[in-house]
C-alpha positions in Angstrom: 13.3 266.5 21.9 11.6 268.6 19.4 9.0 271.3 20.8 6.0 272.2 18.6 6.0 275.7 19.4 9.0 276.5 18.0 7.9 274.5 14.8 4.6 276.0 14.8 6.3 279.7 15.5 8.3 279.3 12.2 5.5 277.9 10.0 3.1 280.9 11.0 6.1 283.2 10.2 6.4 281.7 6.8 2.8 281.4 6.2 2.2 285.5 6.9 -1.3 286.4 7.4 -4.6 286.6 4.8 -4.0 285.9 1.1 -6.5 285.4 -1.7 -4.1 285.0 -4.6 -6.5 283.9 -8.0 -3.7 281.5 -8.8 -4.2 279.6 -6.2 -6.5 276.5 -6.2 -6.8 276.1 -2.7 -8.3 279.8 -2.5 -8.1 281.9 0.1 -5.7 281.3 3.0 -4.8 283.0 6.6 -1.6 281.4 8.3 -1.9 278.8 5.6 -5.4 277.4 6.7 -7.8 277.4 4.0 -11.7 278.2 4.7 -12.2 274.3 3.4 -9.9 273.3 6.4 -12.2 275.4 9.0 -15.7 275.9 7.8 -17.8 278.1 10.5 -14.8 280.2 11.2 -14.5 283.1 9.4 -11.2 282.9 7.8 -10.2 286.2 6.9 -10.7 286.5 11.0 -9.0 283.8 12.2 -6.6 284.5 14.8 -2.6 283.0 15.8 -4.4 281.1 18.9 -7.1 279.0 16.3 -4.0 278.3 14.1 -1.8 277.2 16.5 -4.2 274.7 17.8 -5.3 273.8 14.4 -1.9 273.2 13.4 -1.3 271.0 16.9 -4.6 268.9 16.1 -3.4 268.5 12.3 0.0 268.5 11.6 1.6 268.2 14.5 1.9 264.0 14.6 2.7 261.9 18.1 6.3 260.8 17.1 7.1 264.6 16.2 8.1 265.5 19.9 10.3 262.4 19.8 12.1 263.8 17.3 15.7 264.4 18.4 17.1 267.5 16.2 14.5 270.7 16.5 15.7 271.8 12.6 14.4 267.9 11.5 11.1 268.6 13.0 10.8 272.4 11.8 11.6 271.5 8.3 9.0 268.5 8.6 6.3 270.2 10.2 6.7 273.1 7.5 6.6 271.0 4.2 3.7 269.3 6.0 1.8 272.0 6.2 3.1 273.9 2.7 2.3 269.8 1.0 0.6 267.8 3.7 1.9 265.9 5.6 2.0 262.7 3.7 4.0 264.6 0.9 6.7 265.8 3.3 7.0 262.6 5.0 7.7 260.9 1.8 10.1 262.8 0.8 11.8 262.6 4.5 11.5 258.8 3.5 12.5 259.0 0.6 15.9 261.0 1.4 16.8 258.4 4.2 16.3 255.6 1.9 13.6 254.0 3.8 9.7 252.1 2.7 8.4 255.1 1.2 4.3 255.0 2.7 3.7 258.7 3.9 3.6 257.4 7.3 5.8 259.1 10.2 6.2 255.5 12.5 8.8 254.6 14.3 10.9 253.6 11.8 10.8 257.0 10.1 11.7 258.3 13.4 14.4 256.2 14.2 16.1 256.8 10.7 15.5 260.3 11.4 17.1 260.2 14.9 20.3 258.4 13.6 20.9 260.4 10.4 23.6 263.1 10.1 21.2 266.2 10.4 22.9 268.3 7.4 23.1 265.3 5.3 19.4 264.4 6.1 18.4 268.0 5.5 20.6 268.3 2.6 18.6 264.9 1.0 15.0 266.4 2.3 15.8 269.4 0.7 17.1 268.1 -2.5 13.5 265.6 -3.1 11.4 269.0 -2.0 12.6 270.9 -4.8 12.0 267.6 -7.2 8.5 267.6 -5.7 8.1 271.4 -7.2 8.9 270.8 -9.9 7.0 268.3 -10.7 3.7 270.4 -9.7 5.1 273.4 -12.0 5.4 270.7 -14.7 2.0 269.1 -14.1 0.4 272.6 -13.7 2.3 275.4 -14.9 0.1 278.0 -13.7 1.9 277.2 -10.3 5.0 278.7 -11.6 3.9 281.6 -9.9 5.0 280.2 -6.5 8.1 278.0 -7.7 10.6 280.6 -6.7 8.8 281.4 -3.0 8.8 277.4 -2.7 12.0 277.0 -3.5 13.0 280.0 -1.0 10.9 277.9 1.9 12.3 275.0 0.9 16.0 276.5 1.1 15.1 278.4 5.0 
């Protein structure tokens, strides 16, 4: 069963530490949590402990743990946090051909448990790097990040 701190170990690691690029709309971010996300807590201050348990409280859903293959839930609980969550479980749906709603339920996670993991991750992958596109195409001032997306994506 999947553990969330391995997920949330990786996600930190690919999330680094304070950033305040003027390209970005969300503004300034530390470990990927934007000052919008915690207001009262000085961002630029926030430590790997508040993250974490941000991160648990937020992205971390119920039916995660139940999750069978640790890679599944790494890649999910990433692209959740790099797109919400309702964007990366749509395009989990999406790649195992199931009601697309942005919803991780059972039957997400019984699809998920059954799939081939490579061919799963291969699909996940494939509608991830779709989904950039389509925001560099929509707003091309994000181009900026395509190529570190893609990277994520890719890890």
């Amino acid at each position: 069963m999947a553990d969330f701190n391995q997920a949330v170990a990786l996600t930190l690691q690919h999330e680094g530490g304070y950033v305040n690029n003027p390209a970005d709309p969300g503004g300034a971010t530390n470990m990927g949590i934007t000052q919008a996300d915690m207001p009262g807590t000085p961002i630029k201050d926030l430590t790997a402990a508040q993250a974490t348990q941000y991160y648990a409280d937020h992205y971390w859903k119920p039916l995660y743990s139940q999750i069978t293959s640790q890679r599944v839930a790494n890649k999910l609980f990433d692209m959740g946090v790099l797109f919400g969550v309702g964007t990366a479980v749509k395009a989990l749906q999406t790649a195992l051909d199931l009601v697309v709603d942005g919803v991780f339920g059972p039957m997400t996670l019984g699809a998920a448990n059954r799939a081939n993991e490579m061919l799963m991750l291969d699909a996940f992958k494939s509608e991830l790097h779709a989904h950039v596109l389509a925001i560099v195409a929509a707003r091309p001032a994000s181009s900026v990040f395509l190529k570190g997306w893609q990277t994520r994506i890719d890890s």
